[in-house]
C-alpha positions in Angstrom: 116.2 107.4 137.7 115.2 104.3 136.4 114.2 101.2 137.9 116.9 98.9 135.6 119.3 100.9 137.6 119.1 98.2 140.1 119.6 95.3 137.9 123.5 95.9 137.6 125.1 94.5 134.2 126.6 91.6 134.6 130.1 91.2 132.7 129.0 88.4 129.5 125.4 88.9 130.8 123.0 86.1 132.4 124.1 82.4 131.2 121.1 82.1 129.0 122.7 78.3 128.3 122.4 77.2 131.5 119.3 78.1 131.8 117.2 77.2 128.7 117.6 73.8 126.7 118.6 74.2 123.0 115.5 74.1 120.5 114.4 70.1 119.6 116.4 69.7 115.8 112.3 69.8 114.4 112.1 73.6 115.6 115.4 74.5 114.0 114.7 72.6 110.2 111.1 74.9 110.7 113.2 77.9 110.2 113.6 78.5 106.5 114.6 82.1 104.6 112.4 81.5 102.0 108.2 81.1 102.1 106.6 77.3 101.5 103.1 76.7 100.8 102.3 76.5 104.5 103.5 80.4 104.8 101.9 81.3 102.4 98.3 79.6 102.9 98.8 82.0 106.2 99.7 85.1 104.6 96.5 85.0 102.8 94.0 85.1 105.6 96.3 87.3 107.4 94.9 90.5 108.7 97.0 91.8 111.0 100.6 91.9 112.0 102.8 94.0 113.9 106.2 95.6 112.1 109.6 96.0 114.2 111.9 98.5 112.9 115.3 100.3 114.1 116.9 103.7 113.6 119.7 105.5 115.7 117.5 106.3 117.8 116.5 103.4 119.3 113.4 100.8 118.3 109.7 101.1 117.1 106.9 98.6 116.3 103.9 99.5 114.9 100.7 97.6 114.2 99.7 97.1 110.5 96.0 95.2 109.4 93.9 95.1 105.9 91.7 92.2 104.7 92.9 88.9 104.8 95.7 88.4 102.2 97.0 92.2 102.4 100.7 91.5 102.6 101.1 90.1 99.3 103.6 87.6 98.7 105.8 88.9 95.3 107.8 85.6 95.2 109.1 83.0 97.7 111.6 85.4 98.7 110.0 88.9 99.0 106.7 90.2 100.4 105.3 93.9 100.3 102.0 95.4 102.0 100.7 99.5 101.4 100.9 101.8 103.6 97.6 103.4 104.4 96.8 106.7 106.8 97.6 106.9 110.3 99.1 109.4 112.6 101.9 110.8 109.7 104.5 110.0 112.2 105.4 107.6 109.6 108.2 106.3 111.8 108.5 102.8 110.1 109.2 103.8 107.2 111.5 106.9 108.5 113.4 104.1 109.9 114.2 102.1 107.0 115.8 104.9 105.7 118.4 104.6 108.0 118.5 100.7 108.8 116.5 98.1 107.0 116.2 95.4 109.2 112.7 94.6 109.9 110.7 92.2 112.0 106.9 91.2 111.5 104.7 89.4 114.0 101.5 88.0 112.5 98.4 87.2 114.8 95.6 85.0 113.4 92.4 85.9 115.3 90.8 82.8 117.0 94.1 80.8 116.2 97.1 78.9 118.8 99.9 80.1 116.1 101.7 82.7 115.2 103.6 83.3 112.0 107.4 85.7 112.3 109.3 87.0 109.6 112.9 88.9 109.7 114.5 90.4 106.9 115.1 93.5 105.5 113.0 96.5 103.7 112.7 99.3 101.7 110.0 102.0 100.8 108.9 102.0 97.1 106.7 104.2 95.6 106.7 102.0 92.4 103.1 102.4 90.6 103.1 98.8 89.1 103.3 97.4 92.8 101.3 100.0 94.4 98.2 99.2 91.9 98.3 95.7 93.3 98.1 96.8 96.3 94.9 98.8 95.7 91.7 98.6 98.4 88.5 100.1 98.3 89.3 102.1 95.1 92.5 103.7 97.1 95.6 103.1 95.9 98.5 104.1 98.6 100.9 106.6 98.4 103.8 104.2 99.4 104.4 100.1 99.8 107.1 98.7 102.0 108.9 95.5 100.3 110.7 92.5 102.6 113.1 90.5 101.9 112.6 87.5 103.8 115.7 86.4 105.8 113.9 84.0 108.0 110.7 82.4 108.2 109.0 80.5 111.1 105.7 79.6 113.2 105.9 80.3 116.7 103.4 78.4 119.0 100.7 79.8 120.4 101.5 79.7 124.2 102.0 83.7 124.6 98.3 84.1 123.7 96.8 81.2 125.6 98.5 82.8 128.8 96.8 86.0 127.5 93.4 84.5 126.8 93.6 86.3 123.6 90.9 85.2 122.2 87.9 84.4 124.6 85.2 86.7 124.9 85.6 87.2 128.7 89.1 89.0 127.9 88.0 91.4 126.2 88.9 94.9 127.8 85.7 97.1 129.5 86.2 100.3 128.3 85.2 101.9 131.4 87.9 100.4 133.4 90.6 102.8 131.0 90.5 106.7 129.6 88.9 107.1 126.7 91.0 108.6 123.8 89.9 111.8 124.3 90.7 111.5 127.7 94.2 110.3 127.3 94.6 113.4 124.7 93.2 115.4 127.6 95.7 114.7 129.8 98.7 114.5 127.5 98.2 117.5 125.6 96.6 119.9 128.2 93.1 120.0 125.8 89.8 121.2 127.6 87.7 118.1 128.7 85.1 119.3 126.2 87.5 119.1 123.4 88.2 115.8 124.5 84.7 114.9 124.3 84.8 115.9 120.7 87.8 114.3 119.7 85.8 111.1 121.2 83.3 111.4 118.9 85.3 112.0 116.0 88.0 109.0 117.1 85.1 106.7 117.2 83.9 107.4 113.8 87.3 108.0 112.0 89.1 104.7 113.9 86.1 102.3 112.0 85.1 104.5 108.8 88.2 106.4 107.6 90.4 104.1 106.4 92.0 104.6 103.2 
């Protein structure tokens, strides 16, 4: 049984009013459903974001990246980025089919800022978009195309706490499994095949991209 078992709903929930002030008027008036010019100088060194999306089923966020301006702004209203290879769960987009709200959390490497957008999505396999959307010669098989509901920066207090960004955080990987250890474990696969699977993660994780 789970754990959250022993937090009992409460009827109406925790008083979330009498706990938390309301946002200063400055950090409401920041919220906007449409890009300005400060969005979008953002979106253009942006490289990496992560995408929130909802089905029956329950919720899944997935992490999306590409070189810096690879969610491409259509007009102040609408964004779109390609899809590019991955697992083939495909569960984003799976997910838009049956509800297209969608949520995107953009991290700026080295930066005390964050950049969220809400809104909602489809999945087009439109040729004149996906040509835009072209990288190393590859043109993707699908794009995904937001339209922005709200806009907003959110401080960068989250990743200070984390220490996101200084070199002492980053994560020894001897302290975790490796992938092929974790696919060793999960699956029931032979140590050795693990091994392999190591070898061929590290090369295909960096080099086989598109």
């Amino acid at each position: 049984m789970s754990t959250l078992a022993a937090f009992p709903a409460v009827p109406g929930g925790v008083d979330l009013d009498s706990l938390y002030a309301p946002p200063a008027e400055r950090i409401q008036k920041a919220v906007l459903d449409r890009l300005v010019d400060v969005h979008e100088d953002y979106l253009k060194v942006a490289t990496f974001f992560c995408l929130a999306t909802a089905s029956g089923n329950g919720l899944d966020a997935s992490p999306r990246g590409g070189p810096p301006g690879f969610v491409r702004v259509l007009d102040p209203y609408t964004v779109a980025f390609a899809d590019w290879p991955g697992n083939n769960r495909i569960e984003s987009m799976r997910n838009l089919q049956q509800d297209e709200r969608v949520g995107m959390l953009f991290l700026f490497p080295g930066l005390d800022v964050f950049l969220r957008i809400n809104g909602i999505a489809r999945v087009s396999a439109w040729p004149d978009l996906l040509a835009t959307l072209a990288e190393q010669g590859r043109t993707p098989k699908t794009a995904t195309v937001v339209r922005l509901n709200e806009v907003l920066f959110h401080c960068g207090k989250a990743g200070n706490r984390a220490r996101l960004w200084e070199q002492e955080s980053l994560v020894d990987r001897s302290k975790v499994p490796t992938p092929g250890q974790m696919m060793a474990r999960l699956t029931g696969i032979s140590k050795e095949e693990g091994a392999q699977l190591d070898t061929h993660y590290a090369h295909a994780v960096r080099h086989d991209l598109y």
